[in-house]
MARLOKE-929684 format. One record per residue: residue number from 1; residue in one letter; y, z, x of N, C-alpha, C, O in turn. Coordinates in steps of 0.001 Angstrom, whole numbers. Layout:
! MARLOKE-929684
KOLSE    nr   rest      n_yy      n_zz      n_xx     ca_yy     ca_zz     ca_xx      c_yy      c_zz      c_xx      o_yy      o_zz      o_xx
KOLSE   NUM      a         Y         Z         X         Y         Z         X         Y         Z         X         Y         Z         X
...
END
This chain:
! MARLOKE-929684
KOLSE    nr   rest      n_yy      n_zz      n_xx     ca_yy     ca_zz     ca_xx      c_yy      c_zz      c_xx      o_yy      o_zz      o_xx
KOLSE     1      x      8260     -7083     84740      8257     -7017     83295      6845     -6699     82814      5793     -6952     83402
KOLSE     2      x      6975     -6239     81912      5733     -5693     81387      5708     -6450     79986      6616     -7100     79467
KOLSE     3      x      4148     -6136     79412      3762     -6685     77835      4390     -5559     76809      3859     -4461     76639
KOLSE     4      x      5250     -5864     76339      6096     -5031     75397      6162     -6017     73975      6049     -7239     73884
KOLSE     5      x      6370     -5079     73013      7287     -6033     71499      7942     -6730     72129      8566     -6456     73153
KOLSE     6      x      7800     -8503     71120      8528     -9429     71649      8741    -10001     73129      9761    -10457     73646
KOLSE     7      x      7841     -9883     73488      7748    -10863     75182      6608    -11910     74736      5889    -11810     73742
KOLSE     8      x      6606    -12785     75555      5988    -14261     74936      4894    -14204     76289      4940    -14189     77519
KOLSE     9      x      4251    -14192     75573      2735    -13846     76933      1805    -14803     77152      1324    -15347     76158
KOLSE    10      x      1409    -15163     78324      1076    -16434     78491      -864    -15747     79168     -1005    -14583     79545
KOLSE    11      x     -1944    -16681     79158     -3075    -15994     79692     -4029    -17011     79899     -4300    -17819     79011
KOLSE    12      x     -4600    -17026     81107     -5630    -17396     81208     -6689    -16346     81022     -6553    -15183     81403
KOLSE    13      x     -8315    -17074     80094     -8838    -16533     79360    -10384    -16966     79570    -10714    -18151     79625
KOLSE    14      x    -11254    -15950     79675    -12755    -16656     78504    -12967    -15850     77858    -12548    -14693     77887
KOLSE    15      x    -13857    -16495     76972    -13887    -15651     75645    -16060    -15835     75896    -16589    -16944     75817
KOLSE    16      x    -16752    -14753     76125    -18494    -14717     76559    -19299    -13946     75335    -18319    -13339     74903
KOLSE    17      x    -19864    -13730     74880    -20761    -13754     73875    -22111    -12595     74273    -22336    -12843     75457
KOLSE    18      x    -22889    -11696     73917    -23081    -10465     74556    -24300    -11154     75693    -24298    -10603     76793
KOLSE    19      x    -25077    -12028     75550    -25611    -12935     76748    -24910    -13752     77680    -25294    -14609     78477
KOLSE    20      x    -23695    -13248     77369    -22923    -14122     79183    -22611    -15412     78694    -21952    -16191     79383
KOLSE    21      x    -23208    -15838     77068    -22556    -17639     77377    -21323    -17482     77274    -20903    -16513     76641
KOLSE    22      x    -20299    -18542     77964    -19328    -18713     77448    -18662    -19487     76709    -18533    -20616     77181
KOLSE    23      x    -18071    -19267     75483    -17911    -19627     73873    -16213    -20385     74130    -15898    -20978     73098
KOLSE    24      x    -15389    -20463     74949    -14538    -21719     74956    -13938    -22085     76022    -12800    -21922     76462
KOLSE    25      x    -15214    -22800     76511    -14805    -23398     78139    -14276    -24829     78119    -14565    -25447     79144
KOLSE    26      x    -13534    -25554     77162    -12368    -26321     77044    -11078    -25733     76581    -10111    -26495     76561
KOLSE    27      x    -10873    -24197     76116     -9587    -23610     75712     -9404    -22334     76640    -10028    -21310     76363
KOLSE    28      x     -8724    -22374     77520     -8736    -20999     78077     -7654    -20771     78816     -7615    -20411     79992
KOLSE    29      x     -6193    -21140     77604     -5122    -20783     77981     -4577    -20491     76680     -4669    -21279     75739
KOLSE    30      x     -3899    -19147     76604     -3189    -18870     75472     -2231    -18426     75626     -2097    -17618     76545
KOLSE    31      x     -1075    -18785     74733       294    -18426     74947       722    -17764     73176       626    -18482     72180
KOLSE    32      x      1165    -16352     73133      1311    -15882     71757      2772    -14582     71960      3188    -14080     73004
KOLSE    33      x      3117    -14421     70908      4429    -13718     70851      3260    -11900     70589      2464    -11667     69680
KOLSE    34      x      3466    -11423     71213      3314     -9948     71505      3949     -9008     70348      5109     -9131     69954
KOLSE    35      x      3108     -8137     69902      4075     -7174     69114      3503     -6899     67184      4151     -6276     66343
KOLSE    36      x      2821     -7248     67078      2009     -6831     66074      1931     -8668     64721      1475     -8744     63580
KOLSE    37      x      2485     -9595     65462      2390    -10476     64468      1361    -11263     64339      1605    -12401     63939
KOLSE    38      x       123    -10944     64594      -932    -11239     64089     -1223    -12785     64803     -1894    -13706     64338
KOLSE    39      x      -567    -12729     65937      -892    -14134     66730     -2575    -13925     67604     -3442    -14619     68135
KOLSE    40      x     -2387    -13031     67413     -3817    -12412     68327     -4056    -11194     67542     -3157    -10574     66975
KOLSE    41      x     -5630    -10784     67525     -6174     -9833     66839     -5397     -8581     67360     -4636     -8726     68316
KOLSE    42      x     -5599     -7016     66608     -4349     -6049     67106     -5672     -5844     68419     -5248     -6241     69504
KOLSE    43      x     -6821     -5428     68467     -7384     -4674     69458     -6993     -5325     70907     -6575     -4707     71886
KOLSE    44      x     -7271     -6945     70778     -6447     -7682     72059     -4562     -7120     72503     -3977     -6977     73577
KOLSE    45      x     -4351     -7030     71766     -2843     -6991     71546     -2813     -5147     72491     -2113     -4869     73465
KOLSE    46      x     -3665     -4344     71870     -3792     -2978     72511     -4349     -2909     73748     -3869     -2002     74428
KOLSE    47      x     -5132     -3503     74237     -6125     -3948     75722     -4869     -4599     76574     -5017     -4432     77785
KOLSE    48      x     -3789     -5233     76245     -2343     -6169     76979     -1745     -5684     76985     -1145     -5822     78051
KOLSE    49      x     -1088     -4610     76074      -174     -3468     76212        84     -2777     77836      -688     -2065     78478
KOLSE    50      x      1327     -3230     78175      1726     -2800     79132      1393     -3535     80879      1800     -3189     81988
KOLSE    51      x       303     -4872     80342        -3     -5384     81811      1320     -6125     82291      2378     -6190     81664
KOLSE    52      x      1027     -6684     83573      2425     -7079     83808      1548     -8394     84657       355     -8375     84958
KOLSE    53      x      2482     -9435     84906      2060    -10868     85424       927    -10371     86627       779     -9315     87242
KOLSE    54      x       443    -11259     86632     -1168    -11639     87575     -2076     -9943     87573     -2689     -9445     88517
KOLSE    55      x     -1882     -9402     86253     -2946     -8393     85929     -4092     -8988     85045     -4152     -9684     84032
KOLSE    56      x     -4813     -8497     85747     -6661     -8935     85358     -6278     -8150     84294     -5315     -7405     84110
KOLSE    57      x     -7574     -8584     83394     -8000     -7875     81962     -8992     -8198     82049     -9245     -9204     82711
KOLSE    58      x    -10334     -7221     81187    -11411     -7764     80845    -11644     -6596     79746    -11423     -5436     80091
KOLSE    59      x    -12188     -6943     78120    -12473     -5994     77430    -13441     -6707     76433    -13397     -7913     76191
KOLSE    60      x    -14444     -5694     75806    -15244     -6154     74772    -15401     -6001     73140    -15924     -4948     72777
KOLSE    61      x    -15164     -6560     72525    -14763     -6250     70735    -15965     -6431     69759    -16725     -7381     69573
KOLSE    62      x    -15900     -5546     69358    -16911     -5612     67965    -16778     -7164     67003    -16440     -8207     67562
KOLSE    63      x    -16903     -7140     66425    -17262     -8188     64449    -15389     -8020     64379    -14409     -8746     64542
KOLSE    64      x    -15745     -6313     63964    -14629     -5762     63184    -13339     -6218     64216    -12522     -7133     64126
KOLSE    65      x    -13516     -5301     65088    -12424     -5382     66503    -12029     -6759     66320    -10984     -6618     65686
KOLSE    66      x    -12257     -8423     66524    -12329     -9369     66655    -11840    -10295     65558    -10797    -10065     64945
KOLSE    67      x    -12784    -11579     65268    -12750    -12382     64553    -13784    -12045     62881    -14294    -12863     62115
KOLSE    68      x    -13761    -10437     62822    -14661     -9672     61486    -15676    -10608     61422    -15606    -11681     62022
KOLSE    69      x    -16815    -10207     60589    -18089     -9853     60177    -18365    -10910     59713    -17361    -11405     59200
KOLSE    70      x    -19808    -11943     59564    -19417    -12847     59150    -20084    -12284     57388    -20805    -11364     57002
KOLSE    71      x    -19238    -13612     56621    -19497    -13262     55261    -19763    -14476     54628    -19162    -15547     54537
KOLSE    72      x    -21414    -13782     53983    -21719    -15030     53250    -21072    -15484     52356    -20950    -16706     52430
KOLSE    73      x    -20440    -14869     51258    -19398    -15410     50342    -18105    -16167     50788    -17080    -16264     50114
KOLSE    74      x    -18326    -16710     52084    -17329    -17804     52407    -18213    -18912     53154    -17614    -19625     53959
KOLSE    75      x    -19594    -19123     52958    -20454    -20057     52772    -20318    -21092     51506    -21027    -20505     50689
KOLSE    76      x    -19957    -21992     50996    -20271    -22517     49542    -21050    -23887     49830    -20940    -24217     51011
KOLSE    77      x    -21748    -24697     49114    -22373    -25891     48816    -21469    -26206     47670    -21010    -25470     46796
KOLSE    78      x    -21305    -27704     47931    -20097    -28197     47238    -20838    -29321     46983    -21587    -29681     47892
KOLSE    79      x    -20816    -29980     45951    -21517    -31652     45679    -21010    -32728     46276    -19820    -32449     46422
KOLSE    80      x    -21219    -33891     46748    -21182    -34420     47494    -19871    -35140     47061    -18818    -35272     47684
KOLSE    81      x    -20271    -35619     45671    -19277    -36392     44720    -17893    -35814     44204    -17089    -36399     43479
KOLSE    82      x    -17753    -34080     44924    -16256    -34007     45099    -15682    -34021     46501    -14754    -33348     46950
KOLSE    83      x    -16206    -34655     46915    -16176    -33902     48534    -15419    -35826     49277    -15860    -36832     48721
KOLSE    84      x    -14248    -36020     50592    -14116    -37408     50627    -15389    -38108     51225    -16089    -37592     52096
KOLSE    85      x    -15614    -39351     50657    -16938    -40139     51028    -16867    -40111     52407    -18031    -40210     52796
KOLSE    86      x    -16065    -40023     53426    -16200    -40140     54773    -16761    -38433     55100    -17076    -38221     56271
KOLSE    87      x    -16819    -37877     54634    -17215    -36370     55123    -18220    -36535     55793    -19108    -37278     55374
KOLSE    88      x    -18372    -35652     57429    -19111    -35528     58552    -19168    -34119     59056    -18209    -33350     59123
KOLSE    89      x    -20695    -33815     59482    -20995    -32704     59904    -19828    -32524     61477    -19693    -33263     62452
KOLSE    90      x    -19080    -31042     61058    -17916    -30671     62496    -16794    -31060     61632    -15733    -30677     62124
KOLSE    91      x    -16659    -31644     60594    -15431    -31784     59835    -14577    -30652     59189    -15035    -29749     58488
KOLSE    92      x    -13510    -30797     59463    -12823    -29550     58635    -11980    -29804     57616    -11047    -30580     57827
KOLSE    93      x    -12106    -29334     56604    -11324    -29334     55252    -10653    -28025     54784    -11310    -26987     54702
KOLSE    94      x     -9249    -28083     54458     -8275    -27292     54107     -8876    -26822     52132     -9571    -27513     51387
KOLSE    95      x     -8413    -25800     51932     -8848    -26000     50412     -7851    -24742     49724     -7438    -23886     50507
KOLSE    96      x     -7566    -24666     48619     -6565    -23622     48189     -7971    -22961     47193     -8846    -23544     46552
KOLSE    97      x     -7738    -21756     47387     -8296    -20730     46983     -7902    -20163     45511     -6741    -19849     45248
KOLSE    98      x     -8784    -20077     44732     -8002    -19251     43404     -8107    -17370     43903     -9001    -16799     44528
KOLSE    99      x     -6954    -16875     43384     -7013    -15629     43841     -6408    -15496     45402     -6427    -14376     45913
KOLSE   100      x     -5902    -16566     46118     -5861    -16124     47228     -4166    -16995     47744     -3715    -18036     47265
KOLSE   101      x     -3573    -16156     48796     -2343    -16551     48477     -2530    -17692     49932     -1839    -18707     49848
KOLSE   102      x     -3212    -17585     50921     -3418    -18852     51790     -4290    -19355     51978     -5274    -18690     51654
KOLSE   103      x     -4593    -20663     52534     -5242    -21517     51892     -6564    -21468     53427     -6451    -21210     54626
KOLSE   104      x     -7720    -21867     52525     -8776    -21969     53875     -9330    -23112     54691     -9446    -24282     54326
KOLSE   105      x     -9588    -22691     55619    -10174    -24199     56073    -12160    -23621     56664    -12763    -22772     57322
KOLSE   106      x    -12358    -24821     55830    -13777    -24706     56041    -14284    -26387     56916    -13807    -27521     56960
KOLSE   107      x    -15612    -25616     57557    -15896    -26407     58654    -17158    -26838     57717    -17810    -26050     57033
KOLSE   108      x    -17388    -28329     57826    -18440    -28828     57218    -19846    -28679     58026    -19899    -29454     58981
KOLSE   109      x    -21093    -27789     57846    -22444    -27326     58556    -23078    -28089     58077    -23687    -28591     59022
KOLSE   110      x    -23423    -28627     57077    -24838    -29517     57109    -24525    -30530     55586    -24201    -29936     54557
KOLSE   111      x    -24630    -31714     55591    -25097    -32903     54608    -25943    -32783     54012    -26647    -33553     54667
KOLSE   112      x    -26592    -32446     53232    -27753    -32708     51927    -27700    -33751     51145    -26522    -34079     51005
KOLSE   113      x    -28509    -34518     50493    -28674    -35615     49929    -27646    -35483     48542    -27184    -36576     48213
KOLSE   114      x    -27183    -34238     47617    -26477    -34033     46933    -25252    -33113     47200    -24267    -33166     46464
KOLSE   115      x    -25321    -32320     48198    -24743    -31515     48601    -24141    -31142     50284    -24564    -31505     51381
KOLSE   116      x    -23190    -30420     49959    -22289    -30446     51572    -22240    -28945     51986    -21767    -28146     51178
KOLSE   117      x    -22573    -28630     52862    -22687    -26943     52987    -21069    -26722     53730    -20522    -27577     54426
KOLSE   118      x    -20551    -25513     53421    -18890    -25660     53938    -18710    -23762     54256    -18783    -22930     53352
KOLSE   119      x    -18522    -23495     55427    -18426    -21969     55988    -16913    -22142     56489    -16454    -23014     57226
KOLSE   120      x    -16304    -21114     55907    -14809    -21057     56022    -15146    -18980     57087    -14183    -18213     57073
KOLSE   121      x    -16077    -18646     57586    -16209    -18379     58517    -14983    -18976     59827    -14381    -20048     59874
KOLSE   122      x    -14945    -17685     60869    -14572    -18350     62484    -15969    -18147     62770    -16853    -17300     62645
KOLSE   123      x    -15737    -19474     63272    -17265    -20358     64530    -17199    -18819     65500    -18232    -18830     66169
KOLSE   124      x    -16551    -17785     65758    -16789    -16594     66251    -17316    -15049     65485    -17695    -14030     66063
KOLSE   125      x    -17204    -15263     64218    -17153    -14126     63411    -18680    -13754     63357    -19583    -14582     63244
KOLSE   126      x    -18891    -12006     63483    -19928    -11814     63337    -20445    -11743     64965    -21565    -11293     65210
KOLSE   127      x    -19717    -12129     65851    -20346    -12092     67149    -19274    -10240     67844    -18322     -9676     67306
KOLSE   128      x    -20060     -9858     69194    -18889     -8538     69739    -18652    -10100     71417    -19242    -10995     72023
KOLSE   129      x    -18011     -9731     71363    -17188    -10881     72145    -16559     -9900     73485    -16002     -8829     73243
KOLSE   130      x    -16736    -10439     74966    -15759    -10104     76199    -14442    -10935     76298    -14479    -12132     76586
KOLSE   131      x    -13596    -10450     76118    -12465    -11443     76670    -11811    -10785     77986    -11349     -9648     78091
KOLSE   132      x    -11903    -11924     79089    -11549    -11415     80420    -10626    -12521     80863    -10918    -13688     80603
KOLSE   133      x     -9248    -12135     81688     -8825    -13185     82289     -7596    -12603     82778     -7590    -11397     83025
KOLSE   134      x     -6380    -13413     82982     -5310    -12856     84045     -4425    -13169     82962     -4740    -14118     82243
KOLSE   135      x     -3126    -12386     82666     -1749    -12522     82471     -1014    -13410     83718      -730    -12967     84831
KOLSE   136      x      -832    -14502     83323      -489    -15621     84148      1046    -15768     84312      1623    -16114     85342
KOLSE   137      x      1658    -15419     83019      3235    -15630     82803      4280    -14456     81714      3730    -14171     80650
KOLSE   138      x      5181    -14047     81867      5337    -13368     80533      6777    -13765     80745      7212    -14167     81825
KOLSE   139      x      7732    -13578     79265      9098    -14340     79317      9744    -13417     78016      9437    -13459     76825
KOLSE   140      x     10504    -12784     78545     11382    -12194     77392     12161    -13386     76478     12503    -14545     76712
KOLSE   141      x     12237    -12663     75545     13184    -13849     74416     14137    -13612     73755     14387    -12416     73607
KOLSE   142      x     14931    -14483     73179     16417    -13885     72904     16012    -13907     71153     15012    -14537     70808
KOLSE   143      x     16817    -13215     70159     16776    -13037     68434     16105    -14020     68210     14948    -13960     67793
KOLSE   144      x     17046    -15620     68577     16777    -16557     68017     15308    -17166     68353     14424    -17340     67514
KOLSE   145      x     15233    -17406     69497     13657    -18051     69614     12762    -17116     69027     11923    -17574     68251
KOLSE   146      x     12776    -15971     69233     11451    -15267     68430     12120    -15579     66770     11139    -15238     66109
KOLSE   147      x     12849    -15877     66060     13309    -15767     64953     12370    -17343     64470     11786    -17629     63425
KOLSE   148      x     12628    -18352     66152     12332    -19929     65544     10844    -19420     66035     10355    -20006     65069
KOLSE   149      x     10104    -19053     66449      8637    -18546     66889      7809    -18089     65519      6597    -18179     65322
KOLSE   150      x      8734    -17624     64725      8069    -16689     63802      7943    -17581     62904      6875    -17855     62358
KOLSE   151      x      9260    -18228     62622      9312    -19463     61403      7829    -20402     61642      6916    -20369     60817
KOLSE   152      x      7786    -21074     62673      7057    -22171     62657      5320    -21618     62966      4382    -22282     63406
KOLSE   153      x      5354    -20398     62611      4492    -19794     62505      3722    -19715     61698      2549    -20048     61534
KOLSE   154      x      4917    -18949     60860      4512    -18411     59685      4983    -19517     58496      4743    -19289     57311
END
């Protein structure tokens, strides 16, 4: 079997940074539905096209290619006094957006004596990234599971 629309693709993964570190050496198994639904960026999705179980991959992505560019206008400082009193630097907070139809989650960067700095950035964006690793498993699926795949997805 090959990586086609709708096969459920399973991978061992790292994800290295253009100096060789590697950026998630506690996550390096991913399992995502194939086929343009945005479970994985499209350029990954085009680099898998067509491998078949225990095929190596290794490819490298731009900003754009990837997790895009990072952007300061999703930096904000927020006052402390709207923010919950337990708030800690590595914290993440969900927030609804005006103008925007889903909602963000921003990672709390730094405490200030009045203020909370909050980057709704990916902790990857802005970097060109290698992702190398093996197609470990792949599993065709019937209407319904990709139908319940998509739901609890989306």
């Amino acid at each position: 079997m090959k990586i086609t629309k709708d096969v459920l693709v399973c991978l061992e993964y790292r994800i290295t940074d253009e100096e060789g570190e590697c950026l998630n050496p506690d996550d390096s198994e991913l399992i995502y539905l194939h086929g343009g639904y945005d479970h994985v960026f499209s350029a990954l999705e085009t680099c898998l096209e067509g491998k078949e179980e225990g095929d190596l991959f290794k490819a490298t992505f731009t900003p754009d290619e990837a997790f895009g560019l990072y952007r300061d206008d999703l930096l904000v400082k927020v006052p402390l006094n709207e923010l919950p009193e337990d708030i800690f630097v590595g914290m993440e907070m969900e927030a609804d957006e005006e103008n925007e139809e889903e909602k963000r989650i921003y990672l709390v960067t730094e405490i200030e004596e009045e203020y909370a700095l909050l980057d709704a950035n990916h902790p990857f964006a802005g970097l060109t990234l290698t992702f190398e690793g093996e197609v470990t498993e792949l599993q065709e699926l019937s209407e319904e599971a990709i139908e319940e795949i998509l739901a609890h997805v989306h």
